[in-house]
C-alpha positions as CSV (number, residue, x, y, z in Angstrom):
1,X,-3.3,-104.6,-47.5
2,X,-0.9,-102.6,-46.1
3,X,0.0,-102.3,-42.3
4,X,-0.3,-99.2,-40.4
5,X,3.0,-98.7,-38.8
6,X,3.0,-97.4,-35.2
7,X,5.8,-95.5,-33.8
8,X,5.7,-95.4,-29.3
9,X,6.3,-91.7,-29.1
10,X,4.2,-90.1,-31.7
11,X,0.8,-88.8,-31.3
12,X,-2.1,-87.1,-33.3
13,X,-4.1,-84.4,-32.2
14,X,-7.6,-84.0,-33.4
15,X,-6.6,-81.8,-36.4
16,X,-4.3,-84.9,-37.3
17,X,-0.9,-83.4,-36.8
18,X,1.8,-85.5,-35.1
19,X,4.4,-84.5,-32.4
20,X,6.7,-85.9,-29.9
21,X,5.4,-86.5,-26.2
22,X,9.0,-86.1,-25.5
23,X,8.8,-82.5,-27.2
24,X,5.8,-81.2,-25.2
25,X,7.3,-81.9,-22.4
26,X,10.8,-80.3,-22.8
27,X,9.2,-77.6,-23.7
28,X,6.8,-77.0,-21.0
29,X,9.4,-77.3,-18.4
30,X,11.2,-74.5,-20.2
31,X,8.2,-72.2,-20.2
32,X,7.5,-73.2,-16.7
33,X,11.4,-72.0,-16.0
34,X,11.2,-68.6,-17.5
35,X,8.3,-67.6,-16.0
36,X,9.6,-68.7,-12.8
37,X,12.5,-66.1,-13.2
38,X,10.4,-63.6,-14.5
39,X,8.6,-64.0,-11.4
40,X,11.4,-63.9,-9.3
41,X,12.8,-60.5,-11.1
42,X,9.6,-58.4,-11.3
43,X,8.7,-59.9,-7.3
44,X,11.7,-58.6,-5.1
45,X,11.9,-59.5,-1.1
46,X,8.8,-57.9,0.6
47,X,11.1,-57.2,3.5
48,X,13.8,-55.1,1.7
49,X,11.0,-53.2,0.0
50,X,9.5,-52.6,3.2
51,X,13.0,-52.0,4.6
52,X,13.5,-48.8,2.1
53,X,10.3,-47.1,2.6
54,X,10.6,-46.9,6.2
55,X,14.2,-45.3,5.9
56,X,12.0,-42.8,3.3
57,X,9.2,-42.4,5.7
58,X,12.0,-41.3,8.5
59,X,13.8,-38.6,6.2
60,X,10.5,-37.2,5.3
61,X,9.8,-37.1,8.9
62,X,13.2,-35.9,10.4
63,X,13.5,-33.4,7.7
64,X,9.8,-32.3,8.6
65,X,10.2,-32.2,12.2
66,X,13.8,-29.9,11.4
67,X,11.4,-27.4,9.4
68,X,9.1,-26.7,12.3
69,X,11.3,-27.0,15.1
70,X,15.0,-25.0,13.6
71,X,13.0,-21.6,13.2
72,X,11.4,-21.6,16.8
73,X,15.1,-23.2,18.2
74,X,16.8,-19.9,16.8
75,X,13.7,-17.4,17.1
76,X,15.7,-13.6,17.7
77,X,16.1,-12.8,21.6
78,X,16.8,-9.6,21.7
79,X,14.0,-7.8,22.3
80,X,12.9,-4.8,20.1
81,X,15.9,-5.8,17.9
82,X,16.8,-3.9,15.2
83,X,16.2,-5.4,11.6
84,X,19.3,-3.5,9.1
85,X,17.4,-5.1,6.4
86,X,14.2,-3.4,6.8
87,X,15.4,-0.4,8.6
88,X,13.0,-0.9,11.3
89,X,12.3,-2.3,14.4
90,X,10.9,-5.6,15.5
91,X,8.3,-6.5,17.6
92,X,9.1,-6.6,21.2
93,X,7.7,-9.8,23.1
94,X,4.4,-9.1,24.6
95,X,3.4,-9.2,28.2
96,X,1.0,-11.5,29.5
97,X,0.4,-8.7,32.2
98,X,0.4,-5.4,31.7
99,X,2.1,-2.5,33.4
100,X,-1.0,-1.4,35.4
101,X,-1.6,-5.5,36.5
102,X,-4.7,-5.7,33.8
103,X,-4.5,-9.1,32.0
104,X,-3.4,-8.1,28.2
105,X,-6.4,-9.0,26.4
106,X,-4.3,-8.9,23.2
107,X,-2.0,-11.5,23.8
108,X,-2.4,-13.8,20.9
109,X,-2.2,-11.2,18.4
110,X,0.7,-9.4,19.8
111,X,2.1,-12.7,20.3
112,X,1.4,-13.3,16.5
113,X,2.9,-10.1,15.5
114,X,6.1,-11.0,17.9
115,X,6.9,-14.5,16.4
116,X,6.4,-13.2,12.7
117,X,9.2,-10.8,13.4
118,X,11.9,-12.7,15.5
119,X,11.3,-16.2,14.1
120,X,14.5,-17.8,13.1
121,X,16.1,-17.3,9.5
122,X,13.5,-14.9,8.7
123,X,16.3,-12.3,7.4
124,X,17.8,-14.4,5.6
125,X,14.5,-15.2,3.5
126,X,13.7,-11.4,3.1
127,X,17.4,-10.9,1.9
128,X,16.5,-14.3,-1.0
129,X,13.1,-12.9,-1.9
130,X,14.3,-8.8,-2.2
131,X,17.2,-10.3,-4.2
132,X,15.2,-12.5,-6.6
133,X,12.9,-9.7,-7.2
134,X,15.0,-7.1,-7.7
135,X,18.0,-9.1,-9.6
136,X,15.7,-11.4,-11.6
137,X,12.3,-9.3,-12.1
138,X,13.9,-6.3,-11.5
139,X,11.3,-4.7,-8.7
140,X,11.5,-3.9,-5.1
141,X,9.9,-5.7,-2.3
142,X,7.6,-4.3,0.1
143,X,7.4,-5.0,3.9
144,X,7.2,-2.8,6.7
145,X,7.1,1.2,7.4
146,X,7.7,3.1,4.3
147,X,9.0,0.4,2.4
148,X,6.4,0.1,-0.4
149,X,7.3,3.9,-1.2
150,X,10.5,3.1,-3.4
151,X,10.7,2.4,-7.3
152,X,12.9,1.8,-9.7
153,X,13.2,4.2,-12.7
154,X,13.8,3.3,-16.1
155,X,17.7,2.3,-15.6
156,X,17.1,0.9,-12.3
157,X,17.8,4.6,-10.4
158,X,16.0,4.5,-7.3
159,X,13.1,6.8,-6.3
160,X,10.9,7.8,-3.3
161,X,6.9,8.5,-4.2
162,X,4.5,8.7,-1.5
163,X,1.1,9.2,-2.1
164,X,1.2,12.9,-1.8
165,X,4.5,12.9,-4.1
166,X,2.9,11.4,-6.7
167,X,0.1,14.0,-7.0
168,X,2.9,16.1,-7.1
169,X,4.9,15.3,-9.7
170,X,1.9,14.7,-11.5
171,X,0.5,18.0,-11.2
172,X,-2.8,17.0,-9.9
173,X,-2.6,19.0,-6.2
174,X,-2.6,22.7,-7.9
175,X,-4.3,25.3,-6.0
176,X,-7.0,27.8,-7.1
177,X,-6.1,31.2,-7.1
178,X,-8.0,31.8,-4.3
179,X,-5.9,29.1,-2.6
180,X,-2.5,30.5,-3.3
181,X,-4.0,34.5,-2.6
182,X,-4.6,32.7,0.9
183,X,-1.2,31.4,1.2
184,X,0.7,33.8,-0.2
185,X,-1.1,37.1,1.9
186,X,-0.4,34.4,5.4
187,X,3.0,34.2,4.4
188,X,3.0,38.1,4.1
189,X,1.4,38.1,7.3
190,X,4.2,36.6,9.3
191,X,6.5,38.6,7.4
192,X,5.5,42.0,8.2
193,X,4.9,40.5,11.7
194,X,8.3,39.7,12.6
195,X,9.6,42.7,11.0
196,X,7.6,44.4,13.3
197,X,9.7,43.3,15.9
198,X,12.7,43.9,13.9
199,X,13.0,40.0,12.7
200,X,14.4,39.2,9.3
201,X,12.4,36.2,7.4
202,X,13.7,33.6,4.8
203,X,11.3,31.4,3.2
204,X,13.4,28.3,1.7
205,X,12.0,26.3,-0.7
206,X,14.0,22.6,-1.1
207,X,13.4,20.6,-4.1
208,X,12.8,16.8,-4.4
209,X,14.7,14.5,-6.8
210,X,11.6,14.2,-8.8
211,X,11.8,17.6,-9.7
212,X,15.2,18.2,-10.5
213,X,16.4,14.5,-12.0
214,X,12.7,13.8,-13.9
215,X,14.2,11.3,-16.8
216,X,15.2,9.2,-13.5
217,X,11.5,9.0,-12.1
218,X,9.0,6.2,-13.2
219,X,8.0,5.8,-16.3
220,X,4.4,4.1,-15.6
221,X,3.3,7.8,-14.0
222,X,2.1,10.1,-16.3
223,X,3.1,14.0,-16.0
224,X,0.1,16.7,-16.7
225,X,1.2,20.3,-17.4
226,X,4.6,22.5,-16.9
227,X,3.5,24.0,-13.7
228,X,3.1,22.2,-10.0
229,X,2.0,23.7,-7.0
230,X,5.4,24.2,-5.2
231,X,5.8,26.1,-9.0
232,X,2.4,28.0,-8.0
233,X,3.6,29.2,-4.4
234,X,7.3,30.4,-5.2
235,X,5.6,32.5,-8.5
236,X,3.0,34.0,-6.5
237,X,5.5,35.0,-3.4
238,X,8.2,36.2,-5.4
239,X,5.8,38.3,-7.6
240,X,3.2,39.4,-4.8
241,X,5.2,39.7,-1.6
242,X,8.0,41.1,-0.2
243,X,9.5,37.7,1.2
244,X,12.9,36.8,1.0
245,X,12.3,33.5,-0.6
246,X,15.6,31.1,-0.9
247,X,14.8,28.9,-4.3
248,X,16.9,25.9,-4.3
249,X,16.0,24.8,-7.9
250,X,18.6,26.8,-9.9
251,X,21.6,25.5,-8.5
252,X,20.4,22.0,-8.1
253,X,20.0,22.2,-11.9
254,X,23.5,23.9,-12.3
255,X,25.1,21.1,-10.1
256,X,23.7,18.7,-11.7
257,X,24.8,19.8,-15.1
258,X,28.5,20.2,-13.8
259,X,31.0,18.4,-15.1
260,X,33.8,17.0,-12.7
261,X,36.0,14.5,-13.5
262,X,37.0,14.0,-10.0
263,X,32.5,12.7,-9.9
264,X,30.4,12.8,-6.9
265,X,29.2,16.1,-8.2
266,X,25.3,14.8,-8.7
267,X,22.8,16.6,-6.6
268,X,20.7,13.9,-6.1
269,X,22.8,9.9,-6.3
270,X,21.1,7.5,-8.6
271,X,21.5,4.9,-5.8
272,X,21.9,7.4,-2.7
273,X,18.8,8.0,-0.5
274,X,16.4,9.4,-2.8
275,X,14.2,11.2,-0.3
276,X,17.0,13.4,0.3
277,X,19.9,15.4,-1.9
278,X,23.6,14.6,-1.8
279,X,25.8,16.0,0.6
280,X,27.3,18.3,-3.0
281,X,23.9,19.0,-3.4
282,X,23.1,20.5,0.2
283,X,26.2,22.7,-0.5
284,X,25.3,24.2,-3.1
285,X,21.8,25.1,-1.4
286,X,23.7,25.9,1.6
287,X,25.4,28.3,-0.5
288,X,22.6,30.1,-1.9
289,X,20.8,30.5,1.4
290,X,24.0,32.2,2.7
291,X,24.3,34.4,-0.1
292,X,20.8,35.2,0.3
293,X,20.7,36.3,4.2
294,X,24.6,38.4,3.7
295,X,23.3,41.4,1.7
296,X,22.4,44.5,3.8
297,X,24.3,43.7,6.7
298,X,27.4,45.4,8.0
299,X,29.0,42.5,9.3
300,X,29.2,39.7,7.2
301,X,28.5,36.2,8.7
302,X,30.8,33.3,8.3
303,X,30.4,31.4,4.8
304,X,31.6,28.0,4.8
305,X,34.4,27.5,1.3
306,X,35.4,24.1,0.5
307,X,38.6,24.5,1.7
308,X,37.1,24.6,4.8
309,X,35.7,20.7,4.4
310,X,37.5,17.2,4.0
311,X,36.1,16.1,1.0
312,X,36.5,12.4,-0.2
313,X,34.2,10.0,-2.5
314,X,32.4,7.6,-0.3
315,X,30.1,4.8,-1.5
316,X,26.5,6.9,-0.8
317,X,24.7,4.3,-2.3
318,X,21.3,3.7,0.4
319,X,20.3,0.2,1.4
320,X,16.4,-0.8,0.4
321,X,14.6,-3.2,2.3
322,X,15.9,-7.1,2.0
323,X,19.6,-5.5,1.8
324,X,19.3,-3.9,-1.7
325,X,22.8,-1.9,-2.2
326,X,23.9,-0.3,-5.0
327,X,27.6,1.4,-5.2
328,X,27.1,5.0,-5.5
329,X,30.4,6.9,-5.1
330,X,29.3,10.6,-4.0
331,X,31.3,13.7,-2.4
332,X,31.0,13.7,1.2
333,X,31.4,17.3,3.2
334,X,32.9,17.1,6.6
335,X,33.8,20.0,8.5
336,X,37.7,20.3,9.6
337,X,37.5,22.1,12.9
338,X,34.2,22.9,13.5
339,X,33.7,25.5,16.1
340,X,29.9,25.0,16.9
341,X,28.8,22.8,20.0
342,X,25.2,21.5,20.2
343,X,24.0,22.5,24.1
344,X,21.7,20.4,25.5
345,X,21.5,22.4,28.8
346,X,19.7,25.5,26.7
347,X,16.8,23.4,25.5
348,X,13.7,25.3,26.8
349,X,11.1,23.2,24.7
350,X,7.5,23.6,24.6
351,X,5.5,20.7,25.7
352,X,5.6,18.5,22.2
353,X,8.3,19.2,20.6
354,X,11.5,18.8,19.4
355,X,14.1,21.2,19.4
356,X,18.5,21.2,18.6
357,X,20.4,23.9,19.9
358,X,24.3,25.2,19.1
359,X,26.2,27.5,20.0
360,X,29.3,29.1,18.3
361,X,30.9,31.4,20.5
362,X,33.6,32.2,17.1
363,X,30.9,32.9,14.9
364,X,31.9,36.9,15.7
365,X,28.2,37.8,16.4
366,X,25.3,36.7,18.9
367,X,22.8,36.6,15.9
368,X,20.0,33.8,16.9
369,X,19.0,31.5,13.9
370,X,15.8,30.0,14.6
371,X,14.7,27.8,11.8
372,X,11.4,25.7,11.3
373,X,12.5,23.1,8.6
374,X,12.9,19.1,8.3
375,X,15.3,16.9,7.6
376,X,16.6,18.8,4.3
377,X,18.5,21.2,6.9
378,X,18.5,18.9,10.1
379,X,20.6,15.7,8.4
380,X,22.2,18.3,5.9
381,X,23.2,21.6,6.6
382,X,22.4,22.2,10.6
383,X,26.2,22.2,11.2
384,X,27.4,24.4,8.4
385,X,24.9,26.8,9.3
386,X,25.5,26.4,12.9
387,X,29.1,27.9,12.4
388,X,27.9,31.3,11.3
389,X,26.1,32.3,14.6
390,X,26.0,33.0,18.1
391,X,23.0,30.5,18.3
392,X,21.2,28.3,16.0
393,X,17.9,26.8,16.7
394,X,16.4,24.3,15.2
395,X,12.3,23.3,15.2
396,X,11.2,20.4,13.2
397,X,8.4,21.8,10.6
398,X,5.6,19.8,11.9
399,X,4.9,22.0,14.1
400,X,4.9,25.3,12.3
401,X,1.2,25.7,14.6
402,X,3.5,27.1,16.8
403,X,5.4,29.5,15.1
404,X,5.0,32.4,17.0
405,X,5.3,30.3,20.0
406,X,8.7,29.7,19.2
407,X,9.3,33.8,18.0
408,X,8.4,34.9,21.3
409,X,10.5,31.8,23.4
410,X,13.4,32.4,21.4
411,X,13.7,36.3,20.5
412,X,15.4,35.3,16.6
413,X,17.7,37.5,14.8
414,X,16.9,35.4,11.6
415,X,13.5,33.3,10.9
416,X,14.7,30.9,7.9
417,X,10.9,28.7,7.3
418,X,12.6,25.8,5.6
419,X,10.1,23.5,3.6
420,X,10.8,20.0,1.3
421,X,9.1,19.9,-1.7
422,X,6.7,17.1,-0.7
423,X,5.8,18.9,2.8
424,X,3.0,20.7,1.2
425,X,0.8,20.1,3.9
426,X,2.6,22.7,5.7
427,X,0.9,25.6,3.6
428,X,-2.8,25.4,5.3
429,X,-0.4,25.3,8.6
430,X,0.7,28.7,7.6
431,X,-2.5,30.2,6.9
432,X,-4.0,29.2,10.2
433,X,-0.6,30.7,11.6
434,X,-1.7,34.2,10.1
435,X,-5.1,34.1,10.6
436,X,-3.8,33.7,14.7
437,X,-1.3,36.7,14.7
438,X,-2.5,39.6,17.0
């Protein structure tokens, strides 16, 4: 028989496989060991952890509380401040009490409307969203009077377009042929009025850009026809009346098509105000409307040459809203000795309105120049014309209602009715003024 043979450190499991006690246990302790430093890696200190997120929680907070509290800390002061950017004012900080003692039942809004202009850094976050809209998506921002009224054209040229503009350059405002018979017989009417009275009357007709620079305009609006009613109304007085109309359209063309290698000859700036012409541009209408009034007369009144003017290249280029500039070098015209004085102690206004009055006691003649115009003339070519006669006189057109108010007040040598292209609201104006004349 043989003799099973035993051996102290060997065992069997139930499958009958033999291993060493001393094995198991070497190993467990080694299993035990790894998992206690996995433990100890993947479990950091609960105190450092909580440590850390409280030095997170207070950034958070203190960068929070510097969000809320920096903009109302450097809110504007000045009251009614001027914004550059926007070319406005701001709101002025409202009263609690009124000027006649009445509680202002308003407060909260006006308050409202007060904090969201003055609060602090707002310029600087119009100037960063103009610029990332018009530098990156190439379009203008919007915000405040007027504003939303500028476009860019198709090379980035900028343009003016209100509502009624639009329907201008579109072609959709024409008038019926009864419409312009109306306007052109009222426009008759004054004239053979003041000639009565032994008054000379210009009509001048200014163009917009729109009209004279159309490959600049926007793309996106659609053009119907040749003819638009500004077209319409200069046909029908220059065929049907004997009005001594002053078309600006020929030599804005001419001067536009002029070549000058010294530039700034452009009679409206790609980049200069586009709701008005260039200071080369109002020259050259200056021009015509004195070359216009001279024939007839015996003495010749004083016509401006460029000699006359210190003329340089200046950046032009207008400012949009949120600080948009381009550079756009243009010919600026300034007068060397001008002889004219503006003379604030003859305004005799009506109740209303607005008047400017000079005086040029070299102009060789006391001729009075009474025009009814806008800003064409006013920001323009006021002073040039202001050199060439005894008095000049100048009514804004709104309130061509009182035409003949002004006639009689003044006792004109010259009536020069001075109208922008877009200000063709001013035509019903006229008519009413006719229909009024005695």
């Amino acid at each position: 028989m043989i003799k099973e043979q035993r051996y102290p450190d060997l065992n069997c499991n139930s499958s009958g496989l033999m291993f060493y006690e001393s094995e198991i246990t070497d190993n467990t302790q080694v299993i035990l060991e790894n998992k206690q430093v996995k433990t100890e890696t993947i479990r950091p200190d609960n105190k450092q952890v909580k440590i850390k997120t409280n030095k997170q929680n207070m950034v958070f907070a203190t960068a929070f509380l510097a969000m809320i509290c920096c903009p109302i800390l450097f809110v504007n002061r000045e009251n009614g401040a001027i914004s550059a950017d926007e070319n406005r004012y701001l709101a002025r900080r409202p009263e609690v009490i009124l000027s006649d003692g009445a509680l202002n039942e308003a407060f909260a809004s006006d308050f409202e409307t007060w904090l969201n202009d003055n609060i602090g850094f707002r310029s600087m976050l119009v100037k960063l969203n103009a610029g990332i809209r018009y530098h990156v998506f190439r379009t203008l921002s919007s915000g405040g009077v007027g504003s939303s009224d500028f476009y860019l054209g198709p090379k980035g040229e900028f343009n003016y377009a209100e509502k009624e503009m639009l329907l201008d350059y579109q072609h959709k405002n024409l008038y019926t042929q009864e419409q312009l018979d109306e306007t052109c017989a009222a426009y008759r009417r004054i004239r053979d009025a003041l000639a009565e009275r032994g008054i000379d009357y210009y009509y001048m007709q200014c163009r917009d850009k729109h009209s004279i620079y159309p490959e600049q305009f926007m793309t996106s609006v659609n053009q119907y026809g040749e003819v638009s009613l500004v077209d319409q109304v200069l046909a029908s007085l220059k065929a049907n009346t004997s009005v001594q109309v002053v078309d600006t359209t020929d030599v804005l063309l001419a001067g536009k098509n002029e070549t000058d290698i010294s530039g700034g000859a452009e009679t409206f700036g790609r980049y200069t105000d586009p709701s008005h012409w260039t200071e080369y541009g109002a020259y050259l209408a200056y021009r015509k409307l004195m070359e216009t009034v001279q024939p007839g007369r015996e003495r010749k009144y004083r016509v401006l040459e460029p000699d006359d003017y210190d003329i340089t290249l200046v950046d032009q280029g207008t400012t949009l809203y949120g600080g948009i500039h381009e550079e756009d070098l243009q010919r600026t015209f300034k007068i060397k000795n001008p002889a004219a004085v503006e003379d604030d102690t003859m305004m005799m206004p009506l109740e209303g309105t607005g008047h400017r009055i000079f005086t040029c006691e070299s102009a060789g003649n006391d001729d009075v120049l009474l025009i009814i115009g806008d800003s064409y003339v006013e920001n323009y070519i006021l002073d040039d014309l202001a050199e060439s006669f005894g008095t000049t006189i100048f009514v804004w057109g709104d309130y061509s209602d009182k035409f003949m108010d002004f006639v009689e007040l003044y006792h004109p040598t010259i009536v020069l009715n001075e109208n922008a292209e877009r200000c063709s609201y001013r035509f019903p104006m006229i008519v009413s003024v006719a229909e009024n004349i005695k």
